[in-house]
C-alpha positions in Angstrom: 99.2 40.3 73.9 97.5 43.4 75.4 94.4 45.1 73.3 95.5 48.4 71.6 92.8 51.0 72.2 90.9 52.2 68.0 91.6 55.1 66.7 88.4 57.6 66.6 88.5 57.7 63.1 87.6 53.4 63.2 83.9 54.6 64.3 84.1 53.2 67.8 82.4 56.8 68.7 85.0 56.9 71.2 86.7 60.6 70.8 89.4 62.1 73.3 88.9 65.2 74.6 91.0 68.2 72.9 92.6 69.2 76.4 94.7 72.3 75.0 94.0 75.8 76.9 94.8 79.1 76.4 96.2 81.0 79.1 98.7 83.6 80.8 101.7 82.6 82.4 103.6 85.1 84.8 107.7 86.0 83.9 108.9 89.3 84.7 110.6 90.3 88.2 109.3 90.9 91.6 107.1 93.6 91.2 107.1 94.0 87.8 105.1 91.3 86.0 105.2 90.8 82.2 102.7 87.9 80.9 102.9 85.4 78.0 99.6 84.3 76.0 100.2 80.9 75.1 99.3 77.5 74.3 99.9 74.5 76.9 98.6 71.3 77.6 95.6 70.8 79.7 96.4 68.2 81.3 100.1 68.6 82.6 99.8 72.4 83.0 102.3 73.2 85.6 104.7 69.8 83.9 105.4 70.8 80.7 106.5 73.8 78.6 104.1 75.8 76.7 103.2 74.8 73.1 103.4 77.6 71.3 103.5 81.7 72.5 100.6 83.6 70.8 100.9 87.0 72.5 102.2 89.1 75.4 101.0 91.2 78.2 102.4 94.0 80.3 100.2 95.1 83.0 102.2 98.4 84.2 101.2 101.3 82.5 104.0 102.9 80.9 104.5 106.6 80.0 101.4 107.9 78.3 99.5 105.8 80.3 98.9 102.6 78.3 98.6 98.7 79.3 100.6 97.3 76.0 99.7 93.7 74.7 100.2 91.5 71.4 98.3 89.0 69.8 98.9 86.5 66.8 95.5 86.4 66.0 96.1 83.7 63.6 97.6 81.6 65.3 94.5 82.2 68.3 92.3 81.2 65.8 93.5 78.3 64.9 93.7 76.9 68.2 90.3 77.6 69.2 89.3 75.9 65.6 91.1 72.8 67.3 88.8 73.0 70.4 91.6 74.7 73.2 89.3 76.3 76.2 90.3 80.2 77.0 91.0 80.8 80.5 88.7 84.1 81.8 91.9 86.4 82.6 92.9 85.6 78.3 89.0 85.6 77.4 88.5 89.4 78.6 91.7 90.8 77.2 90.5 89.2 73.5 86.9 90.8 74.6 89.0 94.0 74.9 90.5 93.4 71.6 87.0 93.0 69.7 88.2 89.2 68.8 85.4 87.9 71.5 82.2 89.0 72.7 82.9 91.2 76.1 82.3 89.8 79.2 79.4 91.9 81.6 82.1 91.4 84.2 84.0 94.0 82.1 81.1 96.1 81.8 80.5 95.9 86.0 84.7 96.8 86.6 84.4 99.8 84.7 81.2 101.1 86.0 82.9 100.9 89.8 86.1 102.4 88.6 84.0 105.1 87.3 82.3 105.5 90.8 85.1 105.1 92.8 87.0 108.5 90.2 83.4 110.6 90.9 83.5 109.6 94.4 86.8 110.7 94.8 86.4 113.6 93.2 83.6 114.8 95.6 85.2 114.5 98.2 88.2 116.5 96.9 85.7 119.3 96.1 84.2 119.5 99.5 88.0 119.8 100.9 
């Protein structure tokens, strides 16, 4: 009879990783990409279907100019109470969103948008 691994909890000190992540994944059209936050299994990512949705993304400004996204913030929390990692694209828009600390990579984007607009606009002065 083959020896069945013990549970953590028998105090082997044996514990399995938590291998849940939190991440984007693409639907949406050619050309016009809409994103779902969700919850999916670390280890058979591109295998199996997503736990559970906590949010959506859409990338394409719309009229008045605004990238539109959703969180369950509720939901977020409790995941990353249960140990799931945060992939960097999901980590800066909850930065955005005040939930997490900012990344400086944030910080750097916007300072080189902001040159590339004053840039630009010299140039459109001297023409």
């Amino acid at each position: 009879m083959p020896r069945m691994p013990l549970h953590p909890a028998s105090g082997t000190g044996i514990i399995t990783p938590f291998s849940k992540a939190i991440r984007l994944v693409r639907y949406g059209c050619t050309n016009r990409p809409f994103y779902h936050i969700v919850i999916i299994d670390g280890k058979r990512q591109q295998k199996a279907p997503p736990i559970e949705q906590v949010g959506t993304y859409d990338p394409i400004p719309n009229v008045h100019n605004e990238k539109l996204i959703s969180f369950n913030f509720e939901r977020i929390q409790y995941w990353l109470t249960k140990g799931a990692q945060v992939s960097k694209p999901v980590a800066d828009l909850l930065g955005l969103a005040g939930f997490l600390p900012v990344h400086p990579r944030t910080y750097m984007r916007a300072w080189r948008n902001r040159k590339i607009i004053k840039e630009s606009a010299a140039k459109e002065s001297i023409f």
